[in-house]
C-alpha positions as CSV (number, residue, x, y, z in Angstrom):
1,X,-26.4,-82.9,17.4
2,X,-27.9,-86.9,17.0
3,X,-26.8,-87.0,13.0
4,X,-22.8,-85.5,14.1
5,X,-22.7,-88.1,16.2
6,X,-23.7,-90.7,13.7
7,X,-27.0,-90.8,15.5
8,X,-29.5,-92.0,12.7
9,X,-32.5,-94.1,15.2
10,X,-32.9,-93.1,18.5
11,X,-34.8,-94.2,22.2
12,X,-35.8,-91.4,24.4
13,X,-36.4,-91.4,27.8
14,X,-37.2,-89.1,31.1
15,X,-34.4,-88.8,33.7
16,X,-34.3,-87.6,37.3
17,X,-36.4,-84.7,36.5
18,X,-40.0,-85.5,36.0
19,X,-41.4,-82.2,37.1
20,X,-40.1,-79.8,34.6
21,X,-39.8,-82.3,32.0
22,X,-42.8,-84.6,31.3
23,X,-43.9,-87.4,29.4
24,X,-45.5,-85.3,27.3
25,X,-43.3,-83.1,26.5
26,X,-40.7,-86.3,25.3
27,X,-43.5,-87.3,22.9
28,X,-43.7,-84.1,21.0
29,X,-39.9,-84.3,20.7
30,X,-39.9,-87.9,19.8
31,X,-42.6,-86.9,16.7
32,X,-40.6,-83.8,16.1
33,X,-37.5,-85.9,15.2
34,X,-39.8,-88.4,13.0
35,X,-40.7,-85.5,11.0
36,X,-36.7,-83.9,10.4
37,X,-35.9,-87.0,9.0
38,X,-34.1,-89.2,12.3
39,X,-36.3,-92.4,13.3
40,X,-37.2,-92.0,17.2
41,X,-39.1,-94.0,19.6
42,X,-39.0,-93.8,23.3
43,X,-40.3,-95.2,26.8
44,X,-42.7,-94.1,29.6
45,X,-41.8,-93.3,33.0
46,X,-38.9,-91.8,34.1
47,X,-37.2,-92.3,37.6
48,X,-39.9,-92.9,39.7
49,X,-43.1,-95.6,40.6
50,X,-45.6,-95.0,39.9
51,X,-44.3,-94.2,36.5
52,X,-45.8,-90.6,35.1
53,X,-47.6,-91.0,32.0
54,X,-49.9,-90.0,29.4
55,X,-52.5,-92.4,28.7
56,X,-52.9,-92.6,32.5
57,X,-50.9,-96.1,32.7
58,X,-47.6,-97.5,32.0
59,X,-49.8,-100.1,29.6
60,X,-51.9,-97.9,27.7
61,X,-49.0,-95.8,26.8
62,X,-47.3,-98.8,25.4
63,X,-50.9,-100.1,23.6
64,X,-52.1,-96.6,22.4
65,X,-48.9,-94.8,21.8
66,X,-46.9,-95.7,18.2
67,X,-43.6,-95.2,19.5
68,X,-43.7,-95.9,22.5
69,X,-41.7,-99.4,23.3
70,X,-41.7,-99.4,27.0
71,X,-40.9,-97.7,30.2
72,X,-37.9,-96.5,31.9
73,X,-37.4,-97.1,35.6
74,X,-34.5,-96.2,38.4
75,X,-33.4,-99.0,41.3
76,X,-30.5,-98.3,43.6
77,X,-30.1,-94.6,43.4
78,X,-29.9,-92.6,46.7
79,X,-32.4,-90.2,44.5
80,X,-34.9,-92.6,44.7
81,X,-37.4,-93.9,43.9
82,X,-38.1,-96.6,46.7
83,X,-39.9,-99.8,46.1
84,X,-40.3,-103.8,46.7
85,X,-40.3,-106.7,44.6
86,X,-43.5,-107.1,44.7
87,X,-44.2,-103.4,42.6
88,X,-41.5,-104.3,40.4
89,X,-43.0,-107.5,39.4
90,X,-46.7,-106.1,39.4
91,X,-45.0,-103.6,36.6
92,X,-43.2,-106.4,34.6
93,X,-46.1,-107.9,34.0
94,X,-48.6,-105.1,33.6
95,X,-45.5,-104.5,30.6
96,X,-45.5,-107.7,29.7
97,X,-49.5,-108.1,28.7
98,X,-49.5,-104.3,27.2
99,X,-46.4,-105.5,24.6
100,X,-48.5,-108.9,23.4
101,X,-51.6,-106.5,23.3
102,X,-49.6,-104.1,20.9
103,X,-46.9,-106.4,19.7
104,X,-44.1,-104.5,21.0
105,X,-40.6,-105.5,22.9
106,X,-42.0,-104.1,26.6
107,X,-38.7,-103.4,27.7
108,X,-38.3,-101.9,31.2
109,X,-35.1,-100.0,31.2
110,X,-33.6,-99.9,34.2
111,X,-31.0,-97.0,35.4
112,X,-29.2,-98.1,37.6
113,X,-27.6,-96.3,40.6
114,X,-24.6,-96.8,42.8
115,X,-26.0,-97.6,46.2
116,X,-24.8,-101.2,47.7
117,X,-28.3,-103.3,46.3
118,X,-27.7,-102.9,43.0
119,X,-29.8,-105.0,40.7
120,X,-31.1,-107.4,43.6
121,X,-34.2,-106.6,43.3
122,X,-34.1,-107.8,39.5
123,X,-32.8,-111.0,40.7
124,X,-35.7,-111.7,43.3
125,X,-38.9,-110.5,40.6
126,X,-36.6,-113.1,38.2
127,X,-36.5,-115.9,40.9
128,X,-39.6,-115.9,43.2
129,X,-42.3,-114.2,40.7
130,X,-40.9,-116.0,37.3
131,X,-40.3,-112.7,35.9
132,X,-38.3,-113.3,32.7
133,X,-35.2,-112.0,33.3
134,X,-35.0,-110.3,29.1
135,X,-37.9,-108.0,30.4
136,X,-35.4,-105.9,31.5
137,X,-32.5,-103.9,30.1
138,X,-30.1,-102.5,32.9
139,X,-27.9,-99.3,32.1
140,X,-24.7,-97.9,33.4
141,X,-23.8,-100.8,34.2
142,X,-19.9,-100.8,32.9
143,X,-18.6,-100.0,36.6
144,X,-14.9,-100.7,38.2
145,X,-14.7,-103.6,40.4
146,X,-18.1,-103.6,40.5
147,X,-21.0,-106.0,42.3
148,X,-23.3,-103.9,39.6
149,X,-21.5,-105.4,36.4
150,X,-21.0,-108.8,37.8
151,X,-24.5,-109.0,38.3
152,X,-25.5,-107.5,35.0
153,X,-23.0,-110.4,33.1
154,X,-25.2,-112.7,35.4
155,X,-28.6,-111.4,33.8
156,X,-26.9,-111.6,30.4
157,X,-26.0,-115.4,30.7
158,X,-30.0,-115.9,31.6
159,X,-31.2,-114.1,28.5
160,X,-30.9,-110.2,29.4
161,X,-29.7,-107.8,27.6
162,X,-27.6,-105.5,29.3
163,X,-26.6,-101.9,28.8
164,X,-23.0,-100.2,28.5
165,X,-23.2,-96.4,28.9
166,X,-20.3,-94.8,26.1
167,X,-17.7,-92.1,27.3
168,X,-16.1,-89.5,25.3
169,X,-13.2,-90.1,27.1
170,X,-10.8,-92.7,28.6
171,X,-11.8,-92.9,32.1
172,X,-9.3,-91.6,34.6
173,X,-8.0,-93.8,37.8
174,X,-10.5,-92.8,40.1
175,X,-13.7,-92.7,37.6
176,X,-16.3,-95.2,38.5
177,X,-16.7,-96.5,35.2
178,X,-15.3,-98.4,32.5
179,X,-15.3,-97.7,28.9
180,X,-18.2,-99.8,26.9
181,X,-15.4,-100.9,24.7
182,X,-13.3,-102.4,27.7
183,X,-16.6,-103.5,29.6
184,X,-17.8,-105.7,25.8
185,X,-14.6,-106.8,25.5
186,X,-15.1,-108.6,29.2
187,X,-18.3,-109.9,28.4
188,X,-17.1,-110.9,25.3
189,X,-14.8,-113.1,27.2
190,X,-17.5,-114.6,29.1
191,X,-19.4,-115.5,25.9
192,X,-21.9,-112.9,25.8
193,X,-20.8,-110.1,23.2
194,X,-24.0,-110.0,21.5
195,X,-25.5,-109.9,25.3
196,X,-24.3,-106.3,25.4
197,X,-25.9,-103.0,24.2
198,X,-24.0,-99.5,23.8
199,X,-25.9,-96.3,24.8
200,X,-25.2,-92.6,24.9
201,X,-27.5,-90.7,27.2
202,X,-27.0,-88.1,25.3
203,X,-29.0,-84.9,26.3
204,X,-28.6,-86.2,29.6
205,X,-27.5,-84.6,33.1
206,X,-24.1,-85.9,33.9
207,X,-23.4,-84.1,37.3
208,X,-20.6,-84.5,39.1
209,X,-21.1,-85.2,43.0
210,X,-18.6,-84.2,45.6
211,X,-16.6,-87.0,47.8
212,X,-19.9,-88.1,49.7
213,X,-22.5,-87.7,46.8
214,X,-24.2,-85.1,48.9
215,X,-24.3,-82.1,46.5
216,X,-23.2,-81.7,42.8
217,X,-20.6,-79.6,42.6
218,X,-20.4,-79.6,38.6
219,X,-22.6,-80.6,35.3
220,X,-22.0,-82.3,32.5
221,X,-24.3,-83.7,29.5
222,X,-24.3,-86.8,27.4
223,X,-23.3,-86.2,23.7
224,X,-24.3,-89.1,21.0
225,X,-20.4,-88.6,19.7
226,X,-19.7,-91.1,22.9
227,X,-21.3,-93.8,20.6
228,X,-18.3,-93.0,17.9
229,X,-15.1,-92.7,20.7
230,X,-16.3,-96.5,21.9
231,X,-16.6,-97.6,18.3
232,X,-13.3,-96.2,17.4
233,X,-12.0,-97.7,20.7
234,X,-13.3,-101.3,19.7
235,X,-12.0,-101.2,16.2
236,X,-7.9,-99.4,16.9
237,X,-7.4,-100.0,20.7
238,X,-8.8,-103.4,20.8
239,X,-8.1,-104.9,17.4
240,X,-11.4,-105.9,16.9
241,X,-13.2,-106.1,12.9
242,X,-16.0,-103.4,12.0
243,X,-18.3,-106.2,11.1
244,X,-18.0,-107.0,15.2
245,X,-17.4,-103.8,16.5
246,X,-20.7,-102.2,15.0
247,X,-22.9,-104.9,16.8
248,X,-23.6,-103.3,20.2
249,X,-24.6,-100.3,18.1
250,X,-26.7,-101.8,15.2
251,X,-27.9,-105.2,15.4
252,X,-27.9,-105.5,19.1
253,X,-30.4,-102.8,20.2
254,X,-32.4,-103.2,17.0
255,X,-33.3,-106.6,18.5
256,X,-34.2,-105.3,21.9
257,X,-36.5,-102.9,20.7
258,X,-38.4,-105.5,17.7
259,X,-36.4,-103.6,15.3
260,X,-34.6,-106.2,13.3
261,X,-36.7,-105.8,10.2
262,X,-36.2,-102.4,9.5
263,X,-33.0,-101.5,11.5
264,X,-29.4,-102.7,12.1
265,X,-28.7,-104.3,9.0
266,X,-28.4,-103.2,5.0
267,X,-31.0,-105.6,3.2
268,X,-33.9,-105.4,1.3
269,X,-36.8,-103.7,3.0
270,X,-34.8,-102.0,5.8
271,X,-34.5,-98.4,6.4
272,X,-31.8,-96.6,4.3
273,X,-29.7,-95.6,7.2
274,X,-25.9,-95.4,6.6
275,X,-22.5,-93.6,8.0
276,X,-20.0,-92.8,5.5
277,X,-16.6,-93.6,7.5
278,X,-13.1,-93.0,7.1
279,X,-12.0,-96.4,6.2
280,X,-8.4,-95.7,9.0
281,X,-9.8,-93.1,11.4
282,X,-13.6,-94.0,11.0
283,X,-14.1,-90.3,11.6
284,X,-17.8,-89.6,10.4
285,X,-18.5,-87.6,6.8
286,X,-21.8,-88.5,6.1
287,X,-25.0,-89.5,7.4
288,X,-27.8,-90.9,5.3
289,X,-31.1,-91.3,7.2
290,X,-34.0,-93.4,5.8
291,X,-32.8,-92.7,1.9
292,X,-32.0,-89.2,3.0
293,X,-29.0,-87.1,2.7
294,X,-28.5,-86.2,6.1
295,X,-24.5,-84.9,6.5
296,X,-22.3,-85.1,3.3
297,X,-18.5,-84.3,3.9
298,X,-19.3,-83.4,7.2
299,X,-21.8,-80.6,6.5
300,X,-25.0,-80.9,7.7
301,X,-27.9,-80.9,5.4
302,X,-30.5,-82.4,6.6
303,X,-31.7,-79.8,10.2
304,X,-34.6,-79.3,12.6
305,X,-37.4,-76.5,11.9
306,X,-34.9,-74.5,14.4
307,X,-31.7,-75.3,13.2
């Protein structure tokens, strides 16, 4: 599914569900993916502090753990989980002195939820515990009319990156989010283009609440094709070059994650990883991962062990 959606390095992470899915179990498919031929990293923890994890800590997952480049964490989710500044700084830093230990980014992703806080609690760790504020990476943060994405432009313009979620779609009049591409283009605007990160969450729950967000009445899941409708979006809706438009998806998140030697670029010494577009529709044909023939003509080649 990652190579038809153009999907040639990718992050994983735990969601919600930490009790049927574990750390564990995101490691074996992070190495599984190494071995098909894809490039794959991910982060610790998952919704919750404490964060679950393998080496017994947040920071010997990141020391011990090759591809392991941080930890993922939820704030203002009616899910959960519930917490203070104070743990949220003690966890910066414990991230902090575990990536100079293994010279690694020690990013702390940060899903973020829809309840009224939003990313305060960022804001106070940044102002009274002189927690850098580019320790963190919020997500799902393209929102309508939104404190959230005000908020997020803020932490960009004080050395944040910050997180667009892609659709598949265009969002309808009563969605809750924008698209990446319309959300970029605003931040563009603002000065801070190359501020702004464009993830998938694909593999991920997308359920669908009804009018009070008490149950979910309906499930969807993330697809990495998301990452191609914003591209495509970026490049024929909003007039904007290739060169440009590939940024939040190449060079961009590279950088976050300490990947800028190997990653997001063509040069001497990087990975091999390239997408064969349509030069008009920039529909995907083929997919070469790491030197690898991947998808030619838009036929899979390269599969998993149960493909």
């Amino acid at each position: 599914m990652n190579i038809f959606g153009g999907v040639t390095t990718a992050v994983g992470l735990l969601g919600t569900d930490a009790l049927t899915r574990t750390v564990e179990n995101l490691y074996a498919k992070t190495q599984a993916f190494n071995a098909e031929g894809m490039t794959a990293y991910m982060l610790t923890g998952s919704y919750w502090l404490p964060s679950p994890t393998i080496c017994g800590s947040v920071a010997r997952d990141i020391t011990y753990l090759g591809p392991v480049l941080g930890v993922k964490l939820a704030m203002a989710d009616q899910r959960g989980p519930h917490y203070g500044a104070r743990e949220l700084a003690t966890l910066a830093a414990e991230v902090r002195v575990a990536s100079l230990v293994a010279d690694k980014p020690g990013i702390i992703t940060v899903h973020t939820g829809v309840n009224s806080d939003g990313l305060d609690l960022i804001f106070e760790v940044v102002e009274r515990h002189a927690i850098r504020a580019d320790r963190f990476l919020p997500t799902h943060i393209n929102r309508k009319n939104s404190k959230v994405a005000g908020q997020a432009l803020e932490l960009a313009r004080r050395g944040a990156t910050i997180d667009a979620t892609c659709l598949v779609r265009l969002p309808g009049d009563n969605d809750l989010h924008l698209s990446a591409a319309d959300f970029v283009c605003e931040a563009d605007d603002n000065g801070l283009f190359d501020q702004v990160s464009f993830s998938s969450d694909a593999g991920g729950s997308l359920p669908k609440w009804n009018a009070d967000r008490s149950r979910i009445i309906g499930m969807g899941i993330g697809t990495p094709e998301s990452l191609l409708f914003e591209l495509q979006r970026l490049v024929h809706d909003k007039g904007m070059g290739l060169e440009k438009a590939l940024r939040p998806l190449t060079t961009t998140p590279a950088r976050i994650y300490g990947l800028e030697k190997k990653k997001g670029r063509i040069a001497v010494e990087s990975d091999a990883d390239l997408l064969l577009l349509d030069a008009d529709s920039l529909t995907l044909w083929g997919v070469i991962a790491k030197g690898r023939i991947m998808m030619r003509n838009g036929i899979l080649e390269g599969k998993g062990y149960f493909e």
